[in-house]
C-alpha positions as CSV (number, residue, x, y, z in Angstrom):
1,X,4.0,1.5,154.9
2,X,2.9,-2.0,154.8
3,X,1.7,-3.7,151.6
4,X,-2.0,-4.1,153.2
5,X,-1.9,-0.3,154.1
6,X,-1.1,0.4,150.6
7,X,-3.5,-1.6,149.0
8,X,-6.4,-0.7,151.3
9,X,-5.3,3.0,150.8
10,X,-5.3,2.4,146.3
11,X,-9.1,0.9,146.9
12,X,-10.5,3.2,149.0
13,X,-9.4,5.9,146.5
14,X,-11.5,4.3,144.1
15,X,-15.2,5.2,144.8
16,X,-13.9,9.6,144.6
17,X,-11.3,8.7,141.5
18,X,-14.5,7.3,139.5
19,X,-16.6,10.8,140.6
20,X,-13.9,12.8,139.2
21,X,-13.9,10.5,136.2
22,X,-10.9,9.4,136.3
23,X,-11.5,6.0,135.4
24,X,-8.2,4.6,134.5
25,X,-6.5,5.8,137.7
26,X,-8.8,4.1,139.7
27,X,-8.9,1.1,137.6
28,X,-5.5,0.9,137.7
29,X,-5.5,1.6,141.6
30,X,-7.8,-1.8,141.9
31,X,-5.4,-4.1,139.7
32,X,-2.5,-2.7,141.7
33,X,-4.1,-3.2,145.1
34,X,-5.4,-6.6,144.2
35,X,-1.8,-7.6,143.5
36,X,-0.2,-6.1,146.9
37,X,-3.3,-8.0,148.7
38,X,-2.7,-11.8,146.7
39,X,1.0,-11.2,147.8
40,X,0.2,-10.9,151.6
41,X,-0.5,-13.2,154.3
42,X,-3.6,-11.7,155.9
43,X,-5.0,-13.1,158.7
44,X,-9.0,-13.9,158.7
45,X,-10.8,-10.7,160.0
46,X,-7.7,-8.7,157.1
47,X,-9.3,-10.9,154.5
48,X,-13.0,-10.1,155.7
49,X,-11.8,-6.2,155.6
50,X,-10.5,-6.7,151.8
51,X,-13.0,-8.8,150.9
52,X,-15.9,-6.1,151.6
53,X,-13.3,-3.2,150.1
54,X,-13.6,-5.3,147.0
55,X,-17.6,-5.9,146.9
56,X,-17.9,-2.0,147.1
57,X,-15.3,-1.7,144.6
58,X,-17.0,-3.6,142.1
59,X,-20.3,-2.0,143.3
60,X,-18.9,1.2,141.9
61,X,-17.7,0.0,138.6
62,X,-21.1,-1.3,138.0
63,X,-23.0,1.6,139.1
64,X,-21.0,4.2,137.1
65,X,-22.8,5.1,134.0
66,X,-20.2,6.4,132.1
67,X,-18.0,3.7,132.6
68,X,-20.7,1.5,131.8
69,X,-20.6,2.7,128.0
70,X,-17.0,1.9,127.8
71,X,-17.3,-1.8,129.3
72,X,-20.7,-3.0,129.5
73,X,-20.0,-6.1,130.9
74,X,-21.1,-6.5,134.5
75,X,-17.9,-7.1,137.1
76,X,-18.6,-9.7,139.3
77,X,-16.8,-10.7,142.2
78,X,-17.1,-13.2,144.5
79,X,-14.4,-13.7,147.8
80,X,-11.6,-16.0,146.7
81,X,-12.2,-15.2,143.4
82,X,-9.4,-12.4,143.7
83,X,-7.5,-13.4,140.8
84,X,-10.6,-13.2,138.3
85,X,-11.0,-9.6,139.4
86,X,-7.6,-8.8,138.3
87,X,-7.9,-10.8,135.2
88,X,-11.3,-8.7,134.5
89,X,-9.2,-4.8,135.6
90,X,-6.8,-6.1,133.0
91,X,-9.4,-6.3,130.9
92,X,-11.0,-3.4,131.2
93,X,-7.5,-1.1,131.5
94,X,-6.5,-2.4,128.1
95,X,-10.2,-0.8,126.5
96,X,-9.9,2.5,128.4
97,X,-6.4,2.8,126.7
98,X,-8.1,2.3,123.6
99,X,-10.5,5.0,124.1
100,X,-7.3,7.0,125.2
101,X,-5.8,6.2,122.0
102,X,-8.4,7.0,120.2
103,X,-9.3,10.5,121.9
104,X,-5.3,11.5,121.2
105,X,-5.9,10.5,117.7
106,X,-8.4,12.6,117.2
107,X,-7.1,15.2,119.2
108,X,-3.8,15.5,117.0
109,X,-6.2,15.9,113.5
110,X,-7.7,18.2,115.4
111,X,-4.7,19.7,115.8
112,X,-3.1,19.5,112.4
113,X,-6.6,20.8,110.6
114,X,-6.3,24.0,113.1
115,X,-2.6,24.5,112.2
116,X,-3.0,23.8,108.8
117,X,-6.3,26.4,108.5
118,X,-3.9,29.2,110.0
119,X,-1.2,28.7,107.5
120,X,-3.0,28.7,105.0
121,X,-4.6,31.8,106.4
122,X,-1.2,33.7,106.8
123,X,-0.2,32.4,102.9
124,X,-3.0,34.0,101.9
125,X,-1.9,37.7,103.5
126,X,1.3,37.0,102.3
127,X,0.5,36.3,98.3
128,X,-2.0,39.4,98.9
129,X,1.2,41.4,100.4
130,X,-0.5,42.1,103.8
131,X,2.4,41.7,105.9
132,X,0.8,42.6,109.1
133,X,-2.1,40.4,109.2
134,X,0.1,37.7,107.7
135,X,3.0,38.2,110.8
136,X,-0.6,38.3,113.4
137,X,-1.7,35.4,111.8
138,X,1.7,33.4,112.5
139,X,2.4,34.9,115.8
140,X,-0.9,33.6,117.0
141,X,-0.2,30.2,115.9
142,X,3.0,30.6,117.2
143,X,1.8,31.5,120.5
144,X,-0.3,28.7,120.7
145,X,1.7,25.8,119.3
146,X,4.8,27.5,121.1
147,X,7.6,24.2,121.5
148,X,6.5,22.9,117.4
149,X,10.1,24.1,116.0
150,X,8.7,22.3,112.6
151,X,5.6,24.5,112.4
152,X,8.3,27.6,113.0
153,X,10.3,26.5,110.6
154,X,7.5,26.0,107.7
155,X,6.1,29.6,108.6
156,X,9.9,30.9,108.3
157,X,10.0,29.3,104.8
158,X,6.7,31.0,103.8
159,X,8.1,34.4,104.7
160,X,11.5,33.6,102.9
161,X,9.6,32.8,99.8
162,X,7.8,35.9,100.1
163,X,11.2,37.9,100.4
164,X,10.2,38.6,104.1
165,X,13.8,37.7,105.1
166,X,14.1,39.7,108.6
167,X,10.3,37.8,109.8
168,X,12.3,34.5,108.5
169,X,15.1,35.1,110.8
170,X,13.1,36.1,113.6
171,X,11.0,32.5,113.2
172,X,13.5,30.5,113.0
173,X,16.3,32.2,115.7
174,X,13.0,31.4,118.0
175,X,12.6,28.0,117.1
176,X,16.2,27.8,117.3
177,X,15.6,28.6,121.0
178,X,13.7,25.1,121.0
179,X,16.3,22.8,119.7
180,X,19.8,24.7,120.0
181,X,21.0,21.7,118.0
182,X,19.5,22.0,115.4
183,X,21.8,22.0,112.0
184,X,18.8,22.6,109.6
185,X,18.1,25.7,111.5
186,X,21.5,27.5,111.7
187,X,21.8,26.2,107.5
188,X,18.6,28.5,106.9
189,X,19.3,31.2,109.4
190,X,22.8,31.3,107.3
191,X,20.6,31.3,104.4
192,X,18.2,34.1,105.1
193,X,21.1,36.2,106.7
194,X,22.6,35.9,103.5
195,X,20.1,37.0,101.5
196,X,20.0,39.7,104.1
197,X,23.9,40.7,103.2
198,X,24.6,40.4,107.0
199,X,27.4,38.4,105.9
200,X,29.3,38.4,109.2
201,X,26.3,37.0,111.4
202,X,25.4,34.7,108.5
203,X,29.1,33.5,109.2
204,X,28.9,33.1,112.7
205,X,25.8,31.0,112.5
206,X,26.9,28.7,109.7
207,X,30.5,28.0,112.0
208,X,28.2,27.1,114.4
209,X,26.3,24.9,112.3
210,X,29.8,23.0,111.3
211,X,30.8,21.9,115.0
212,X,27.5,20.4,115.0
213,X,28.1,18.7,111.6
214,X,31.5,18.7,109.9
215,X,30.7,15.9,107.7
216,X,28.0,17.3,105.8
217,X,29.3,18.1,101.9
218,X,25.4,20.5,101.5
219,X,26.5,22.3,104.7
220,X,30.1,22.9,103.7
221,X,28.7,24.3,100.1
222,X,26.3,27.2,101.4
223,X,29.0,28.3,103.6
224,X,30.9,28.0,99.9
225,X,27.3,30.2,98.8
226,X,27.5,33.1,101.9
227,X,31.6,33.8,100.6
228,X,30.6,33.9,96.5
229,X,28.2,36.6,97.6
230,X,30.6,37.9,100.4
231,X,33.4,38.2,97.7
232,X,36.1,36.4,100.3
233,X,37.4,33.7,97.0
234,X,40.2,32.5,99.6
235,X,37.0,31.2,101.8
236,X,34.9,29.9,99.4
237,X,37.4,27.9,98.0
238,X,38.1,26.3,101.5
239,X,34.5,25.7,101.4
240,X,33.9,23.8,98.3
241,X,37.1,22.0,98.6
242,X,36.5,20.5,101.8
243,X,32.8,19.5,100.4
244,X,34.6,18.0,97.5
245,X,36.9,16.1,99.9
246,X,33.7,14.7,101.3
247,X,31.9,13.9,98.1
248,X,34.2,13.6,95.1
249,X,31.3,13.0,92.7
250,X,29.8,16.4,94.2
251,X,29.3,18.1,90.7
252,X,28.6,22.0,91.8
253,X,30.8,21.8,94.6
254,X,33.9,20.7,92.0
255,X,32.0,24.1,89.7
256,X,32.7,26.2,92.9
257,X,35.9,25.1,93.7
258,X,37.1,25.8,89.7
259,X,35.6,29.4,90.3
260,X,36.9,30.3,93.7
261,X,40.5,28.9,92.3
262,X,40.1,31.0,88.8
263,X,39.1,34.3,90.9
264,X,42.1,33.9,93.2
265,X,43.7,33.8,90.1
266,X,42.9,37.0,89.1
């Protein structure tokens, strides 16, 4: 396709684009046709074609009312005067992104006041013990904020400080789902399984957690936590003394490694 054909093609478009109200497509088609047409030799009845594209162009700007509240200014253009179109679709691209900008910026506190509402809804079933309308309440939000593995993550910490451990690991195994690389997840999951005294699954996701991170002292310490309450010293002293190895100035990590060490002892 020639570069005439294409710019022709991105003008004519313009006209049903601004119907549809999609204003910076077709603004964006005009600044993108105009350059294709300044970088062609056209021949004289190829300029006279472009030249009247261009007048009913600019006729439709000027005629669309909505448009018109966004850039007020009249668009003038005048043949040969090409390049002060294109300064002018500049112009007016760069203020319909600030109404884009500010239209996502008000849809995202939009967004946060409705998440925000609905957890605070759900908190308030779960300090009133209501576990079912409390797990409706989060599902729902869940549901419709589906990929936010944060917002998963907060609800599971609400049910985990409500003792609701097995709703806790079923949030965050599905936001897990989200971002399988997550270490903070697998570290809670360990957590809540823990608390659950499924040890051995508790294990399995905390190993899993440590290929991702092997560096991390924290990490190294509540797998050091799941074998104090597992009873396995041999383990936790593994645990706290690689954490130790890490960070020597580690304080409880050097307290478990002392008690693992005293219970082997034994």
């Amino acid at each position: 396709m020639s570069e005439l054909v294409k710019a022709r093609k991105k003008l004519n478009s313009v006209p049903t684009l601004l119907k549809r109200g999609k204003y910076m497509t077709a603004v964006q088609g005009i600044h993108d046709g105009l350059i294709l047409f300044l970088k062609t030799q056209v021949i004289r009845n190829e300029r006279d074609e472009f030249e009247e594209i261009l007048r009913k162009v600019t006729y439709s700007l000027n005629s669309d009312a909505e448009l018109r509240k966004i850039y007020p200014l009249v668009i003038s253009y005048e043949p040969g005067q090409e390049r002060a179109l294109l300064d002018a679709m500049r112009e007016l691209l760069q203020e319909l992104q600030k109404v884009i900008n500010e239209e996502v910026k008000d849809d995202i506190q939009v967004i946060a006041a409705q998440k925000s509402a609905a957890i605070e809804k759900g908190q308030k079933h779960l300090d009133d013990q209501e576990w079912d309308e409390a797990k409706k309440t989060f599902n729902q939000l869940v549901k419709k904020f589906g990929g936010d593995t944060d917002l998963k993550a907060g609800i599971a910490d609400r049910y985990l400080n409500a003792g609701r451990y097995e709703e806790a690991f079923h949030m965050l195994d599905n936001a897990l789902n989200d971002d399988p690389n997550a270490i903070h997840l697998y570290n809670r999951i360990g957590m809540v399984l823990r608390k659950m005294k499924d040890f051995d699954t508790a294990e399995k996701y905390y190993l899993k957690a440590l290929t991702l991170s092997s560096d991390d002292e924290y990490l190294h310490y509540n797998v050091g936590r799941l074998y104090y309450d597992w009873g396995k010293w041999d383990k936790m002293s593994q645990a706290a003394q690689t954490a130790v190895g890490i960070n020597p100035d580690f304080s409880e990590a050097i307290k478990m490694l002392k008690f693992a060490q005293k219970k082997m002892a034994v």
